[in-house]
C-alpha positions in Angstrom: -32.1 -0.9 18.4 -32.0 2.8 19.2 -31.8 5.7 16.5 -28.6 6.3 17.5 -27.1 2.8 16.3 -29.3 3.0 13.2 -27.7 6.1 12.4 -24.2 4.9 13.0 -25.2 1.6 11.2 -26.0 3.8 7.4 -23.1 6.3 8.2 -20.8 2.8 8.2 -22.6 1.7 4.9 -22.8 5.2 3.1 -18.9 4.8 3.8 -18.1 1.6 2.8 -19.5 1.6 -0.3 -17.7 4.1 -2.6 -14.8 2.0 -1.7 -16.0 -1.0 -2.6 -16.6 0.5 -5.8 -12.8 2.1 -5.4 -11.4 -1.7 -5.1 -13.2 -2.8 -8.0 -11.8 -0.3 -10.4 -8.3 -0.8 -8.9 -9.2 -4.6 -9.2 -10.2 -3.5 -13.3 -6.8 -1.4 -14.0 -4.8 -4.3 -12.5 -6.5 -6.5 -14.8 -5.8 -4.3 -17.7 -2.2 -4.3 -17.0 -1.7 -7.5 -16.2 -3.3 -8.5 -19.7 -1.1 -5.5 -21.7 1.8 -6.9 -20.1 0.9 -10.3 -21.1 0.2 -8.9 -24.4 3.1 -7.2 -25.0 5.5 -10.5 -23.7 4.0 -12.6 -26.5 4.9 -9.8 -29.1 8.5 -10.1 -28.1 8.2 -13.5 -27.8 6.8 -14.0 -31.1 9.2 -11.3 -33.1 
């Protein structure tokens, strides 16, 4: 493998993390909404 690919290789990576990171925390506020929403159905449900 030349330095050429190498380079290209960690310019892929150094990019792909942060949006992993960026789908997580989209993953975590869907989550939270998902369970306020659920939260605030058994309120009604219960009044």
């Amino acid at each position: 493998m030349n330095r050429n690919t190498q380079r290209a290789r960690a310019i892929a990576i150094a990019q792909a993390r942060p949006d992993t990171k960026l789908a997580a925390v989209r993953f975590l506020m869907l989550a939270t909404g998902a369970t306020a929403a659920l939260v605030a159905l058994l309120i009604a449900h219960a009044v």
